[in-house]
N, C-alpha and C positions, 0 to 999 in steps of 0.2 A: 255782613256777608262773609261766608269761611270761604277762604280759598280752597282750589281744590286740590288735593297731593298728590296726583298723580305725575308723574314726570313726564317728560319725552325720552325718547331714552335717546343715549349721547351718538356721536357716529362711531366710535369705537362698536361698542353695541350691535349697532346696522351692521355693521361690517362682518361679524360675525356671525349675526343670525339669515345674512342671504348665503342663497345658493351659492354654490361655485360655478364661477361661467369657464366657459374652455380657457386654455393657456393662450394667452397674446405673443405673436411672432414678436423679434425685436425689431427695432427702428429701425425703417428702411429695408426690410427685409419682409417679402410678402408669406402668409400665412400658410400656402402650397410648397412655397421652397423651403422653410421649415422642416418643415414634415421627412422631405423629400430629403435633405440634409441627415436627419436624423434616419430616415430608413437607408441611407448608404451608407453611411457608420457600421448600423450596423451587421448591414452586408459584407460590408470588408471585414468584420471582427470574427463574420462568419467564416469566410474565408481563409482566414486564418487558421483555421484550426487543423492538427494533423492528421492525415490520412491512416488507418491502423490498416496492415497489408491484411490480405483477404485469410492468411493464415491464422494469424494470429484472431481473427475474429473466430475464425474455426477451433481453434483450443480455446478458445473463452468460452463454447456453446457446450463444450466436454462438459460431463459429470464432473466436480472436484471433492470427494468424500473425504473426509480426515479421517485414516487411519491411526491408530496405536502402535505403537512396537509390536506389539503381540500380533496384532492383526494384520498391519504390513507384510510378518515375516509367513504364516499363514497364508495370505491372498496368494505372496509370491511362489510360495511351495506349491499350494494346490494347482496354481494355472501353472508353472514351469512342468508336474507331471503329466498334465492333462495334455500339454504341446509336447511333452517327449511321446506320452502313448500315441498321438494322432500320428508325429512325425515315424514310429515304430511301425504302425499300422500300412502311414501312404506310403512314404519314404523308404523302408526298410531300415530303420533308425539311421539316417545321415544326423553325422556330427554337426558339419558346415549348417542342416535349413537347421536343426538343436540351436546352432550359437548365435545364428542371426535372429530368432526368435525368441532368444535369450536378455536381447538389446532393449528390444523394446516397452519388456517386460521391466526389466533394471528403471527404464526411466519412467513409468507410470507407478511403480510404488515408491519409486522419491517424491514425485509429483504428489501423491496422497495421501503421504506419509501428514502426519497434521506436526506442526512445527514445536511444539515442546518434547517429540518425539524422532527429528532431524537426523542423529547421530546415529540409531538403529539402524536405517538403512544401508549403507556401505553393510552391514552387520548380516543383517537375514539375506542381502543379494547372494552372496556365495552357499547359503544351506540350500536358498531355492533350487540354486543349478547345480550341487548337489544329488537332493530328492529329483529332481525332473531329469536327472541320467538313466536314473537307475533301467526303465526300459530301454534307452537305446544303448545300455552296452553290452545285453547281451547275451551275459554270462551264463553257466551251465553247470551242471554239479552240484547244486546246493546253496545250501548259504552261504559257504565259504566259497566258493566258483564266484558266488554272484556277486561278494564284497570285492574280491579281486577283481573281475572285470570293470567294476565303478573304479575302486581306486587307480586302474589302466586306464581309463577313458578320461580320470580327473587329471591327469600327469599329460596327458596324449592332448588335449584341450584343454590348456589351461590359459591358453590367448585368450579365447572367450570367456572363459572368467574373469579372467583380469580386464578386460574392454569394460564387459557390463559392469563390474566395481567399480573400474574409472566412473564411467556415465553417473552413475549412483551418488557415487560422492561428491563429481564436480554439481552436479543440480541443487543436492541438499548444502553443498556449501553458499553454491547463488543463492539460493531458498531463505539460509540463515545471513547473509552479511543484508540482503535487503529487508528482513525484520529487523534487523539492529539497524539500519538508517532510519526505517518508519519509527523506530523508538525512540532514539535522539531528536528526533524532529521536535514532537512536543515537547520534549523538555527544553530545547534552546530557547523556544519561542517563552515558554514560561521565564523562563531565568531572567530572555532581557525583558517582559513585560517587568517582573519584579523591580528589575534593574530601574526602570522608567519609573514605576510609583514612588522609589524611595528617592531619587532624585528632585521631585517635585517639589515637596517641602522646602526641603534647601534653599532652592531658588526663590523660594514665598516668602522663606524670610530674611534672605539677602536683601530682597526689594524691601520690606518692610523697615530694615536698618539705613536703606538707603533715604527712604522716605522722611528717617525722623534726622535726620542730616539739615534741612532747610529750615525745622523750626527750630534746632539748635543755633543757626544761624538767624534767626528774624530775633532770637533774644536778645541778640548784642547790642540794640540799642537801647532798651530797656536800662543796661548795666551802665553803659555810658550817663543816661539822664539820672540815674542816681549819683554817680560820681560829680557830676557839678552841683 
């Protein structure tokens, strides 16, 4: 009679090929509180988290286009004349609504200026308010009347140009010092990973010199039973 070869298979095996049943609570601890444990965790973790004030949700929903140098200085000339024409038109060209409308212009193309192009901005804010005087100053006679009257109205207001350049620069400078923290980031993290890999070794075969320490010591009787 041949036996037959089939096996049983082992409980390693079994173990494997069933299903997964649900997670078992631990001892002493009923299967509900569990649960209930884990859903408060992580309600509290929710909880935790910061509130973003209602503004800053509001500039996050803005357009954010990356401009170029070129395009930056462009955007801001065109819309600075377009706001001196309107303020010429409603206004009768007021300097004052000119410079206040000059603000906010300043800090939307540092804003969209795209960041390998940062440095331009302080640069093109002062052509724009520049180009966007030229209607409200005025001038008459020509083209020489009319260069004079700009260069009068740049001398006569030049707080407003100097505000809007502050604004300018100080943004593009926030703009550039937090692309240089975002960039150091990965690299520390890389260095000390590095730092960790090379370290490993070391200690692998520290333990390894450590190890052959006991059979260097189990030999010394060996030497002894020859010496008698």
């Amino acid at each position: 009679m041949e036996q037959s070869r089939t096996r049983t298979p082992q409980n390693g095996q079994r173990a494997r090929t069933s299903a997964p049943g649900p997670s078992r609570a631990p001892l002493g601890v009923p299967a509900g509180a569990a649960v209930t444990g884990e859903s408060a965790a992580v309600y509290r973790a929710a909880g935790r988290t910061r509130r973003v004030p209602p503004i800053v949700l509001a500039l996050r929903r803005l357009p954010s286009p990356r401009l170029t140098g070129l395009g930056g200085g462009l955007f801001a000339a065109a819309l600075m004349f377009a706001l001196g024409t309107l303020d010429w038109l409603l206004f009768d060209g007021s300097p004052t609504v000119y410079g206040v409308l000059f603000l906010p212009v300043c800090a939307v193309t540092a804003l969209w200026v795209r960041p390998a192009d940062l440095v331009t901005a302080p640069i093109c804010v002062p052509i724009a308010f520049a180009v966007g005087i030229v209607p409200v100053a005025g001038g008459t006679g020509g083209f020489g009347g009319q260069a004079m009257a700009v260069v009068t109205a740049l001398a006569l207001h030049a707080g407003w140009l100097y505000a809007g350049t502050l604004v300018a620069g100080v943004i593009a400078t926030v703009r550039k010092v937090r692309l240089m923290g975002r960039r150091r980031g990965p690299v520390k993290a890389g260095s000390a990973g590095s730092a960790g890999k090379a370290g490993g070794p070391g200690a692998k075969a520290g333990g390894a010199t450590k190890a052959g320490g006991p059979g260097a010591k189990a030999g010394g009787p060996g030497k002894a039973g020859a010496r008698r």
